[in-house]
C-alpha positions in Angstrom: -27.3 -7.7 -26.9 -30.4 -6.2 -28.0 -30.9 -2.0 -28.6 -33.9 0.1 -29.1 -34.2 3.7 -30.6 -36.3 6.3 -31.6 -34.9 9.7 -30.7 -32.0 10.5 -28.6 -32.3 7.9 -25.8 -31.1 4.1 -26.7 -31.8 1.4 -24.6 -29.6 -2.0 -24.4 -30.8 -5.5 -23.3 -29.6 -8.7 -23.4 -31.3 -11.3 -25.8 -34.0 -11.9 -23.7 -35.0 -8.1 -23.2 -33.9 -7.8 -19.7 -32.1 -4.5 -18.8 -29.6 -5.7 -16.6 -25.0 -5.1 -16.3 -25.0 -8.2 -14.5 -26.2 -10.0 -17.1 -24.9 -8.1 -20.1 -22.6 -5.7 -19.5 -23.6 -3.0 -21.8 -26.9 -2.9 -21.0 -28.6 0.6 -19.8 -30.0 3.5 -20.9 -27.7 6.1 -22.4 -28.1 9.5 -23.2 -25.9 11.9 -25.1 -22.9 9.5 -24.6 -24.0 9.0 -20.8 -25.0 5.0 -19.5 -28.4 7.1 -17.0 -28.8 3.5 -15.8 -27.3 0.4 -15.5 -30.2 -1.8 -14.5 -34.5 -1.7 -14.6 -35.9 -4.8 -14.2 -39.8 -5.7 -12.9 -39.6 -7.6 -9.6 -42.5 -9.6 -8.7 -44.2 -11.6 -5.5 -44.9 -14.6 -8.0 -42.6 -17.1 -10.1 -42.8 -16.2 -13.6 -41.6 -18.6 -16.4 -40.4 -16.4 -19.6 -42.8 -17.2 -22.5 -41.7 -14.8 -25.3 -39.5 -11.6 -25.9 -40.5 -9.4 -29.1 -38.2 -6.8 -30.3 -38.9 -3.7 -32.5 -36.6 -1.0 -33.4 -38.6 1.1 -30.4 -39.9 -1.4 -28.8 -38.9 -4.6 -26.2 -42.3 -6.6 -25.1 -41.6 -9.4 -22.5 -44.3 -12.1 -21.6 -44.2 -14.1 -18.6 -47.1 -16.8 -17.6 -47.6 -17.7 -14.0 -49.5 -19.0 -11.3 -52.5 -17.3 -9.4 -51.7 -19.8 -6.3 -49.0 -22.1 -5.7 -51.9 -24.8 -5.1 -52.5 -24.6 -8.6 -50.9 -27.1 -11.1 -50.9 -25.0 -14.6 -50.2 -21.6 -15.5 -53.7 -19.5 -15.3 -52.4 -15.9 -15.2 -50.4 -13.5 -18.1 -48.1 -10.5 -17.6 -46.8 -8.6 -20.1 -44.5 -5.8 -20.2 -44.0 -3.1 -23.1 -41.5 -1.0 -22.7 -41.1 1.7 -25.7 -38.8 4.3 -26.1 -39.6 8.0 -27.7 -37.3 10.7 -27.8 -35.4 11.3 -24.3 -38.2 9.2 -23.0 -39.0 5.6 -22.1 -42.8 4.3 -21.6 -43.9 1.6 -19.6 -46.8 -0.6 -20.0 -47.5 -3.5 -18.1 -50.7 -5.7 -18.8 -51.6 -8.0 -16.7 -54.1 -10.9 -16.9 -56.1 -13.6 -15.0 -57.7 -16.5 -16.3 -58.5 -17.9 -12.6 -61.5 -18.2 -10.6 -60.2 -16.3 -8.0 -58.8 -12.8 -7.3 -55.5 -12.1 -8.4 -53.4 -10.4 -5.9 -49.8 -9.5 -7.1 -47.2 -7.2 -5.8 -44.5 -5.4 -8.1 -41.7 -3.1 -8.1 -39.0 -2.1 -10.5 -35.2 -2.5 -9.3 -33.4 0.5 -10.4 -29.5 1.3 -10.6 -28.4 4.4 -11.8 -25.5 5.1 -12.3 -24.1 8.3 -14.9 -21.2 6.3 -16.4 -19.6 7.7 -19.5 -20.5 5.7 -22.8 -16.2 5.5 -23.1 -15.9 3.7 -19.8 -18.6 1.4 -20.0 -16.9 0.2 -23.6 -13.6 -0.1 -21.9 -15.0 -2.7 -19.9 -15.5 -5.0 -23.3 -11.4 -3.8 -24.3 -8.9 -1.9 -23.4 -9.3 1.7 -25.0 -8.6 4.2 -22.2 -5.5 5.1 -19.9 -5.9 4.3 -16.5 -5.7 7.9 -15.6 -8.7 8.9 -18.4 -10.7 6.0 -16.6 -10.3 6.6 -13.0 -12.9 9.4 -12.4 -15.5 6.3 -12.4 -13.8 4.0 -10.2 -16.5 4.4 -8.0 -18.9 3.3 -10.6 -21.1 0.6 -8.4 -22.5 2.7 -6.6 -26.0 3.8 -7.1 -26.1 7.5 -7.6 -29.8 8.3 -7.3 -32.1 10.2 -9.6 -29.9 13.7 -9.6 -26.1 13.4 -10.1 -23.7 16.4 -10.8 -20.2 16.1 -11.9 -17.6 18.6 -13.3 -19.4 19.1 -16.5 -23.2 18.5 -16.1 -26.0 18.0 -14.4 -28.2 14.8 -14.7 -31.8 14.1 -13.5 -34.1 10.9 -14.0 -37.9 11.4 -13.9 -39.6 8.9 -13.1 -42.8 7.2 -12.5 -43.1 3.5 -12.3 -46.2 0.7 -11.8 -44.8 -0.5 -8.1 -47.5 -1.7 -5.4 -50.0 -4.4 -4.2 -53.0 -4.7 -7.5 -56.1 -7.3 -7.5 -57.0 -8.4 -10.5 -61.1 -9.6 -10.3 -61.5 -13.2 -13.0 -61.0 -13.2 -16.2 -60.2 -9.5 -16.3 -56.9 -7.7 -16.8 -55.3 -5.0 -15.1 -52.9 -2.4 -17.3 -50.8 0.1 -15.4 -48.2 2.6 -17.2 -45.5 4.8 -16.1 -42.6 6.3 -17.8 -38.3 7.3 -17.4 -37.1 11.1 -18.8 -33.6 11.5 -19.1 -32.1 15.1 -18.4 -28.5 16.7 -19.4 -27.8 20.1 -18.5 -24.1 21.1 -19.4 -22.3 23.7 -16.8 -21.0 25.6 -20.2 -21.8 26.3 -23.6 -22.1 23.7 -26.1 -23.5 24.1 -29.2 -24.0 20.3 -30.3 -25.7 20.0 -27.1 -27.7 23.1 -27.8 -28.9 21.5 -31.7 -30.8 18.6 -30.1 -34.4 17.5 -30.1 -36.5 15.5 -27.5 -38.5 14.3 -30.3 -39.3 11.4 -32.2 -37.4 11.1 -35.2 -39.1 11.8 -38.7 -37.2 10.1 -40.8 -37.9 8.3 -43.3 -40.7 11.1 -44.0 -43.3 11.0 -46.4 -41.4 7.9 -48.1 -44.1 4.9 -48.1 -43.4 1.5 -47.5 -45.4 -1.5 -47.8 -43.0 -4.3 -48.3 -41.7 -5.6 -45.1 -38.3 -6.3 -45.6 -37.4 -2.7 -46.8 -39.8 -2.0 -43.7 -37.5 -3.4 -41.5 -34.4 -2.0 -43.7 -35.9 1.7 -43.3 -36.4 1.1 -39.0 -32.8 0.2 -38.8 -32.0 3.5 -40.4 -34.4 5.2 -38.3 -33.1 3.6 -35.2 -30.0 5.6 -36.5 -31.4 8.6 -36.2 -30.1 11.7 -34.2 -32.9 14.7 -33.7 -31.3 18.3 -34.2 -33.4 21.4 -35.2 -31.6 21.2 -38.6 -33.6 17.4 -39.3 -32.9 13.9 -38.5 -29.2 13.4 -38.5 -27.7 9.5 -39.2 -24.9 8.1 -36.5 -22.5 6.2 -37.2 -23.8 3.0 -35.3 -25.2 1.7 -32.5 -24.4 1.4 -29.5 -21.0 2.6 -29.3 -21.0 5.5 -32.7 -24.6 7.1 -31.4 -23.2 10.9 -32.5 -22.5 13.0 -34.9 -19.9 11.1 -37.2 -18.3 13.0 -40.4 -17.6 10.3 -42.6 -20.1 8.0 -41.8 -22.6 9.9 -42.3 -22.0 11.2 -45.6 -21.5 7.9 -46.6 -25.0 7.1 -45.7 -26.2 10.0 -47.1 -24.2 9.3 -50.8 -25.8 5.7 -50.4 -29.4 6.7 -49.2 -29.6 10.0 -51.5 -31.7 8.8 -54.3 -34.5 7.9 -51.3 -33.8 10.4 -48.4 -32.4 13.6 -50.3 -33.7 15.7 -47.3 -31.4 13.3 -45.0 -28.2 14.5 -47.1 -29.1 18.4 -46.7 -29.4 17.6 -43.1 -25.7 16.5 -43.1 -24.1 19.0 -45.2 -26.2 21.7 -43.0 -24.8 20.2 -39.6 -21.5 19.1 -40.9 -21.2 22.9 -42.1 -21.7 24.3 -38.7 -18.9 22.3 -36.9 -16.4 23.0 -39.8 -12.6 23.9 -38.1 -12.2 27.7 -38.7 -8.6 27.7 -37.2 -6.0 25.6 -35.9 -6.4 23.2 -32.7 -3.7 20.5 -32.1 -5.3 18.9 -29.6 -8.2 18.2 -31.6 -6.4 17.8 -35.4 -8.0 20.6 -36.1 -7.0 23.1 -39.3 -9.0 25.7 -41.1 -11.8 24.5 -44.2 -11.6 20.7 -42.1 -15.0 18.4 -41.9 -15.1 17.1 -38.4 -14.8 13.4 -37.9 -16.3 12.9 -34.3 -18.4 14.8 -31.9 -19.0 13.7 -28.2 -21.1 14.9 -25.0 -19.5 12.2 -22.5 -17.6 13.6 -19.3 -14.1 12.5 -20.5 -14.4 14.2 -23.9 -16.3 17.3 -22.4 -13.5 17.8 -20.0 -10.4 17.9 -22.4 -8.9 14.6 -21.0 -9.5 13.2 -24.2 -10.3 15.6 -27.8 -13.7 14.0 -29.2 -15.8 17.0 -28.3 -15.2 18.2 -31.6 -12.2 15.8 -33.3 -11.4 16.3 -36.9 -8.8 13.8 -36.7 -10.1 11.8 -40.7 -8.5 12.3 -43.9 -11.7 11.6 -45.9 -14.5 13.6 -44.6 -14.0 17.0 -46.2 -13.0 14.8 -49.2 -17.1 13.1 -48.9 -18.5 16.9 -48.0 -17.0 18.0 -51.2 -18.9 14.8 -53.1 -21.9 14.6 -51.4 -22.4 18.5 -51.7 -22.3 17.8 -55.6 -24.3 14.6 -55.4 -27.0 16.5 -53.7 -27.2 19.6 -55.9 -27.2 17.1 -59.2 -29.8 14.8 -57.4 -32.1 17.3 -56.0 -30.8 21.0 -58.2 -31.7 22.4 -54.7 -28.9 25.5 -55.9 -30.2 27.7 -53.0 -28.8 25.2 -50.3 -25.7 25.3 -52.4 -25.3 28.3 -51.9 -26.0 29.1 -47.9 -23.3 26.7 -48.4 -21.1 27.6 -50.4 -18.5 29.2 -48.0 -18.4 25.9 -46.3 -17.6 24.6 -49.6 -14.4 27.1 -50.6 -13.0 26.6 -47.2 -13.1 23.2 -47.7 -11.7 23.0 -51.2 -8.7 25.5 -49.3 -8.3 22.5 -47.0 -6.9 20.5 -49.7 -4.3 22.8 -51.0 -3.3 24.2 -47.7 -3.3 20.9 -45.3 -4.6 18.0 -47.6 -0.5 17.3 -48.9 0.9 17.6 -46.0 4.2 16.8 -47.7 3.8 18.1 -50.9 4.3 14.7 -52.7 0.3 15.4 -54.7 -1.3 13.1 -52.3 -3.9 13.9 -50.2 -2.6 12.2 -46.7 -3.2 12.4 -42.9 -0.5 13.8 -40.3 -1.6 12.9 -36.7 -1.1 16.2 -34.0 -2.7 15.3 -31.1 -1.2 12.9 -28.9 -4.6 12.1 -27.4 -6.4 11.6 -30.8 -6.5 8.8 -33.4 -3.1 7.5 -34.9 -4.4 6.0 -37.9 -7.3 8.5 -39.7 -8.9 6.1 -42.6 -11.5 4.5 -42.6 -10.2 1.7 -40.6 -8.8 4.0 -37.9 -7.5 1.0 -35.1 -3.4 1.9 -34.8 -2.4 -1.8 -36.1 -5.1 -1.5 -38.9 -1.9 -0.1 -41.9 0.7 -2.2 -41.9 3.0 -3.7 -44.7 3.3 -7.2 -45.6 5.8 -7.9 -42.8 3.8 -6.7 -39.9 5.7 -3.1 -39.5 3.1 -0.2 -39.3 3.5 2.2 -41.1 4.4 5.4 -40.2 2.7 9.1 -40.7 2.0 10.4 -43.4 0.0 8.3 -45.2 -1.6 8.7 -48.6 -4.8 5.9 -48.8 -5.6 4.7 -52.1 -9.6 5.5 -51.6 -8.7 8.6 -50.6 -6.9 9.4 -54.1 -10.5 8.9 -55.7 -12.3 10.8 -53.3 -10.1 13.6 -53.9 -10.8 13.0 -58.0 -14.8 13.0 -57.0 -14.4 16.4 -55.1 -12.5 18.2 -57.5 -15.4 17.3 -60.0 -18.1 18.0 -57.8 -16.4 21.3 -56.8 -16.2 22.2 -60.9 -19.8 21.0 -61.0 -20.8 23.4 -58.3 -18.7 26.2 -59.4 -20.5 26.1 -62.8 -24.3 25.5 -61.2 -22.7 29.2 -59.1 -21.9 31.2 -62.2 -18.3 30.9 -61.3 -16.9 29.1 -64.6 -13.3 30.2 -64.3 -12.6 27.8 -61.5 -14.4 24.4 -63.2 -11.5 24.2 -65.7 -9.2 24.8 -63.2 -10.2 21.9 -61.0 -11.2 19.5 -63.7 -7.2 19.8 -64.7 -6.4 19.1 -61.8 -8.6 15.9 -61.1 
């Protein structure tokens, strides 16, 4: 499996840069936790023998050789095909070459599937994640939907405009054609994730310079990463299956990438901030001052049949908020951001004493609500991952050991904060308490 991203839109391949579900499974293009298509592959009139595949982190170039005429014994003609993804768009290029005498004549399409699949079902064919009764609104998922489809929640449309037709090619010239595939959600109701997003390019990592390949390569991974909002370039949580708005993962890379990419940190606490629980929601392990863990735009989620249009179900993130809001302010002394923020920041420090002990015992621990959500809200949040040394799971609530320290961290970033804010009395406060 091969992926490409710069924006919004991610394509997957298989190794050899074909986009096909026949021939790896996950392959498509997705969109805001929607598989568009399944399948876009070139179809020619001529036999083409693979010569290479070259992968970027926007980019998939394939490069065929062939033969002008079957009368002829070598390969005397080139096609090459660039296909290069930018924001909610894909571009096309395909170059195409003859080293012959003669006149090249050769005939192309492109073989396209589309088919609106949620990003949850597709992964459920790869494991077992989903209840058959969360899964069957796509059981009729072969089907080729064409380039509008409409369901429940939204309404999708693929532009598109592809190299297809009979093209001569004169000797020892080439012939390049281009075309392109937009990718269009429009939600039946408000949503104000959906309503933060950018059809751009992302513009991370900024004015940072690099010349040395391998951090090169290191930095385009990140980028590939990238989520565009109108608050800045926002890092998922991984690709393909994480490509959203993640709570802890996030501020991890933030807390990891700060001394580079301080700008990328402020763009987390900013969003994070926006999405932070206000009031209680079972369904979604929702309770007031709480940093969200998951946010989702797929038709399951956006339909209540499962709760990760806005889940909070994670014991660490307002813990990392708390940190990373600290972090930032010591690394960058940006105190006006602190202080936009700064009733994001109380109700999170309320979060501890109100619902971080959920049995009083001084631990900060998690308490599953929602029958629908996750069972086990660590880091490692698969619900066989906490178990004791005979194989029993162990049972709600539980107090992680990481967690302990994160809650130490906040409480001195909070007194850190509180002092940079002119509001003393409360640093001793928390530093007796860490």
């Amino acid at each position: 499996m091969r992926i490409i991203k710069n924006g919004n839109l991610m394509i997957v391949s298989d190794n050899k840069g074909v986009i096909d579900a026949k021939s790896c499974v996950t392959a498509g293009l997705y969109l805001e936790d929607t598989r568009f298509i399944s399948t876009l592959y070139l179809e020619t009139n001529r036999e083409m023998t693979r010569l290479q595949s070259r992968f970027g982190h926007d980019f998939i170039t394939n490069r065929y050789v062939f033969r002008s005429s079957p009368l002829i014994s070598h390969y005397d003609a080139f096609l090459q095909e660039t296909m290069k993804v930018a924001g909610n768009k894909l571009d096309i290029e395909i170059e195409i070459s003859n080293y012959s005498n003669g006149i090249l004549d050769i005939e192309l399409r492109y073989f396209l599937k589309c088919e609106y699949e949620d990003i949850f079902i597709v992964r459920e064919k790869i494991g077992h994640y989903l209840t058959s009764g969360e899964g069957s609104h796509y059981q009729d998922i072969t089907e080729n939907k064409g380039l509008r489809y409409e369901d429940a929640v939204a309404r999708y449309q693929i532009h598109k405009e592809l190299p297809k037709g009979l093209h001569s090619v004169v000797p020892k010239e080439k012939l390049i054609l281009k075309g392109f595939i937009h990718l269009q959600k429009h939600l039946k109701t408000t949503n104000y994730f959906k309503d933060i997003l950018q059809d751009r390019t992302p513009e991370f990592p900024g004015m940072v310079k690099i010349d040395d390949p391998l951090l090169r390569k290191a930095a385009d991974d990140l980028k590939m990463l990238m989520i565009t909002t109108k608050h800045g370039d926002f890092p998922s949580a991984g690709l393909p299956w994480f490509a959203t708005v993640f709570g802890r993962d996030s501020l991890i890379f933030s807390l990891q990438t700060l001394d580079f990419f301080p700008q990328t940190a402020k763009t987390v606490l900013k969003v994070l901030s926006l999405f932070q629980a206000s009031s209680r929601d079972k369904f979604r392990d929702a309770v007031p001052g709480k940093i969200l863990h998951e946010m989702r735009l797929n038709y399951l989620s956006l339909s209540n049949l499962i709760p990760f249009d806005r889940y909070y179900g994670t014991v660490d993130a307002t813990l990392l908020y708390l940190i990373l809001a600290g972090e930032y302010l010591k690394k960058t002394d940006d105190l006006e951001t602190i202080r936009t923020l700064l009733p994001n920041i109380e109700a999170a420090e309320q979060w501890i004493y109100n619902f971080g002990d959920v049995d009083g015992d001084g631990y900060v621990e998690y308490m599953p609500f929602s029958e629908k959500g996750l069972q086990t809200q660590g880091w490692k949040d698969s619900g066989d991952s906490v178990s004791f040394s005979s194989g029993e799971l162990a049972n709600p609530p539980v107090a992680f050991v990481e967690v302990q320290g994160y809650l130490y961290m906040a409480y001195h970033a909070l007194g850190f904060i509180y002092e940079r804010c002119q509001k003393s009395e409360k640093k001793d406060k928390l530093l007796r308490k860490a």
